[in-house]
C-alpha positions as CSV (number, residue, x, y, z in Angstrom):
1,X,-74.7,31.7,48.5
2,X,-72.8,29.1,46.4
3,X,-72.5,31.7,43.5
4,X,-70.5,34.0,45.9
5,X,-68.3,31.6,46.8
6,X,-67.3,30.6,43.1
7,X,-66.8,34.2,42.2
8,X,-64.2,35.0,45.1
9,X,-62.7,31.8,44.0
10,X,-62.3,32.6,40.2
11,X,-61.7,35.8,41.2
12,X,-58.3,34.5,43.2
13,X,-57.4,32.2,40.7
14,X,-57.2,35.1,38.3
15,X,-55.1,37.5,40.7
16,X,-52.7,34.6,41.1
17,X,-52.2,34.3,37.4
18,X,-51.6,38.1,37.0
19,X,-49.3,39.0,40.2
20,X,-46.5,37.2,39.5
21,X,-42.8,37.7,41.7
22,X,-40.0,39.9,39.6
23,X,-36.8,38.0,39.3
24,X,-34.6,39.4,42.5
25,X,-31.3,39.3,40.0
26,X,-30.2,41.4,37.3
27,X,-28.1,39.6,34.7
28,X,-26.0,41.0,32.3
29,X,-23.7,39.5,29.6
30,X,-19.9,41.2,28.8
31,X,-17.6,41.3,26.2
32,X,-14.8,43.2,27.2
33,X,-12.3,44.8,24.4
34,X,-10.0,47.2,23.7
35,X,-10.9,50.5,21.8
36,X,-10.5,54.0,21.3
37,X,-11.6,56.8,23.6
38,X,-11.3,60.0,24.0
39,X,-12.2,60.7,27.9
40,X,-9.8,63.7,27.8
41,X,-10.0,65.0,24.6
42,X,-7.3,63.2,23.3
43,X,-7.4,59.5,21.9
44,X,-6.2,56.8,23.0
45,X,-6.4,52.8,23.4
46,X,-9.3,51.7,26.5
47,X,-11.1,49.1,27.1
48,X,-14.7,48.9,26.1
49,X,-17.8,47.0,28.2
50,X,-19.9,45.9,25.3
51,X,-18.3,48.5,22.7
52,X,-19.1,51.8,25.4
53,X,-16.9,53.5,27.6
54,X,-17.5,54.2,30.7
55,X,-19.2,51.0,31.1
56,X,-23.0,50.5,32.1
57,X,-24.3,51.8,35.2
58,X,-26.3,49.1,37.6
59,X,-28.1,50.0,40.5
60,X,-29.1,46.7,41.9
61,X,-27.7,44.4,44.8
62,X,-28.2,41.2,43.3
63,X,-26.4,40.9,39.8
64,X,-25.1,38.2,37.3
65,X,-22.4,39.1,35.4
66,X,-20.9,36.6,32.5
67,X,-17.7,38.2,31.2
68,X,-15.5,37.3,28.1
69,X,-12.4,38.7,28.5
70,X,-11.4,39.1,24.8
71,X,-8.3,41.2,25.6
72,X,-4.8,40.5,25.4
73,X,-4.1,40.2,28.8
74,X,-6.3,39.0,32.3
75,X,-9.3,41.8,33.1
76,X,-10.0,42.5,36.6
77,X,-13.1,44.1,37.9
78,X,-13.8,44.9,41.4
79,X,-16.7,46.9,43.5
């Protein structure tokens, strides 16, 4: 009966190990410039998230974002 016992335990202690939580944020780092794009065919100065335009798509509720703004001017984003 004992050797029952120790093999549910071991076998616990080894689930717990494994089945570990995923992080519940996505985190992302920025750097926001100016570049050229052509969305219409034509080109012409934009600004680039991490040298692509449009920028990347996130489906998540629960996101970090560090931004460095390295245009000429203040960079708003809003959602």
């Amino acid at each position: 009966m004992m050797g029952g016992g120790l093999a549910i335990m071991t076998a616990l202690m080894c689930l717990s190990m494994v089945a570990q939580g995923e992080d519940p944020y996505l985190f992302f780092t920025w750097n926001v410039t100016y570049g050229t794009i052509s969305p219409l065919g034509v080109p012409q100065k934009g600004i680039l998230i991490n040298g692509q335009f449009p920028g990347p798509n996130i489906n998540s509720n629960n996101i970090v974002i560090n931004v460095f703004n390295n245009l000429d001017e203040p960079f708003l984003i809003t959602w």
